[in-house]
C-alpha positions, 0 to 999 in steps of 0.5 A: 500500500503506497503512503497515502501523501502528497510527497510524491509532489515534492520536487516535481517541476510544474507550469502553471499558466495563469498562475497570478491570477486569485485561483491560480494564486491559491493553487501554486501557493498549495503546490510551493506547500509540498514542495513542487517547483512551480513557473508561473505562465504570464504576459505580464511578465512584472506581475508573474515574477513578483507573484513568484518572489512572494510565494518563494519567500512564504514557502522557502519554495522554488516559483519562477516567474516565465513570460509567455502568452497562451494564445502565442505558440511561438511564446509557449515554446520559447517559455519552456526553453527556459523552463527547462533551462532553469528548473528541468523537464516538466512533470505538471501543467496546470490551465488555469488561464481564462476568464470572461469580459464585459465584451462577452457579456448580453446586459440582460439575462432573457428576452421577453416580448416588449415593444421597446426591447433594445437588440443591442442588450441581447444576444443580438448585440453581442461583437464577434470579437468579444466573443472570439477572445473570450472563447479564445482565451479559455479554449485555446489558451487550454490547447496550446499549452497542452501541446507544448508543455506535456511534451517532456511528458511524453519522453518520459512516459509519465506527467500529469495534466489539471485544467480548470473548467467552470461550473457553467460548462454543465449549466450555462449561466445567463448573459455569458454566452461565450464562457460557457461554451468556452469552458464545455468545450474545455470539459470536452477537449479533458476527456479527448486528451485524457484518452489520447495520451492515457498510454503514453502515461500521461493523465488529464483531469479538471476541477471545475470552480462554482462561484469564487469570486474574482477579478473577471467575474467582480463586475457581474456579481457584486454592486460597484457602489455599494459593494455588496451583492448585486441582484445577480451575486444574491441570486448564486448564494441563494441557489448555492447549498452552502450559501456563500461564494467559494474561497480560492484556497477551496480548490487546494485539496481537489488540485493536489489529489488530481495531481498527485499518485493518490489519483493514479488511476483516475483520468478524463474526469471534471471534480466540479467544487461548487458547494453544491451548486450543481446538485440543487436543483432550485426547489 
């Protein structure tokens, strides 16, 4: 019986694409906790070091900060050149890149028979390239990470790959289109990859966030002025069993099991992390 622990993850090397961000932060700081070498994926170069420096000197841990872009292949190779430099061959990668945009977003939740509805609040308004960047930014910024860094996996037969989806992949939410399918789709290319690359001894899992408040998010659920909830942030607890937003740190235990021998026959599969969100059906 293998010791039930996360010391397997002790000196493994991860990447972690969206690592400055509220949960990307929460996961690396668990990841510098039991020892992993993290680099930290950004295209704000500044802010990926100074997000580094800081959970280096917390945990006396080894976190390097690697500018790249991950709609930018050309940037994602040149990022792993120096990560293999620097820390050695890539044992982990996290996708945890994404994100939403007012750009993306309908100003209202349905449509409804009026005679002064306004087209340009709905679907019907929505700019194409709102839409491409969000869809973009959560989807392929999955996929081209995927294919650069998992590939000192493959010459070592053995790594592990964690994407973070979102509770709106199994029921999509109103007013964002665009995210939605963006992180289905996520759901979907998990399993694909995960059969792909079960043979060469690569798995690929995902957690799927409920509601955690973020810097993407901020502006659809909570109130500028007031800074309390807005209509629709009170709308989410109230349909949240726990009835509160998550905390980043709460995708911290569900992160390390997916990564880590604990999981390791486990592959292709979405942990949804929603206070139980998605069992609640409303009544």
């Amino acid at each position: 019986m293998r010791k039930l622990s996360f010391d397997d993850l002790n000196g493994k090397i991860c990447v972690v694409t969206g690592g400055s961000g509220i949960i990307g932060i929460s996961i690396v700081k668990a990841l510098a906790s039991v020892g992993t070498k993290v680099a930290i994926i950004g295209r704000n170069i500044q802010r990926a070091q100074e997000t580094a420096a800081e959970i280096s000197d917390e945990f006396n841990a080894t976190v390097i900060g690697v500018k790249a872009d991950v709609l930018d292949k050309e940037s994602l190779v040149k990022a792993k050149i120096e990560i293999n430099r620097i820390l050695g061959p890539i044992d982990l990668l996290i996708n945890c890149a994404g994100g939403n945009s007012p750009l993306a977003t309908t100003q209202v939740e349905e449509i409804k028979q009026s005679e002064s509805l306004d087209l340009d609040k709905t679907f019907y308004g929505l700019q194409m390239e709102g839409f491409d960047q969000v869809f973009a930014l959560n989807f392929k910024g999955t996929v081209l990470p995927s294919m650069v860094f998992t590939q000192d996996m493959l010459k070592k037969g053995s790594g592990v790959v964690l994407n973070v989806s979102s509770m709106n992949s199994y029921h999509p939410l109103t007013k964002i289109p665009a995210y939605s399918a963006a992180k289905a789709a996520v759901n979907n290319f998990t399993e694909w990859l995960a059969v792909h690359l079960a043979k060469a001894g690569i798995r690929v899992n995902a957690v799927a966030p409920g509601f955690f408040i973020t810097n993407q998010n901020r502006f659809l659920v909570i109130d500028e002025k007031t800074g309390a909830y807005s209509p629709r942030g009170n709308k989410i607890v109230t349909n949240t069993p726990m009835g509160k937003f998550g905390e980043p740190d709460d995708l911290q235990g569900a992160a390390l099991y997916l990564l880590s021998d604990l999981s390791a026959f486990v592959t292709g599969i979405v942990i949804p992390v929603d206070g139980g969100f998605n069992a609640y059906s409303g009544v």
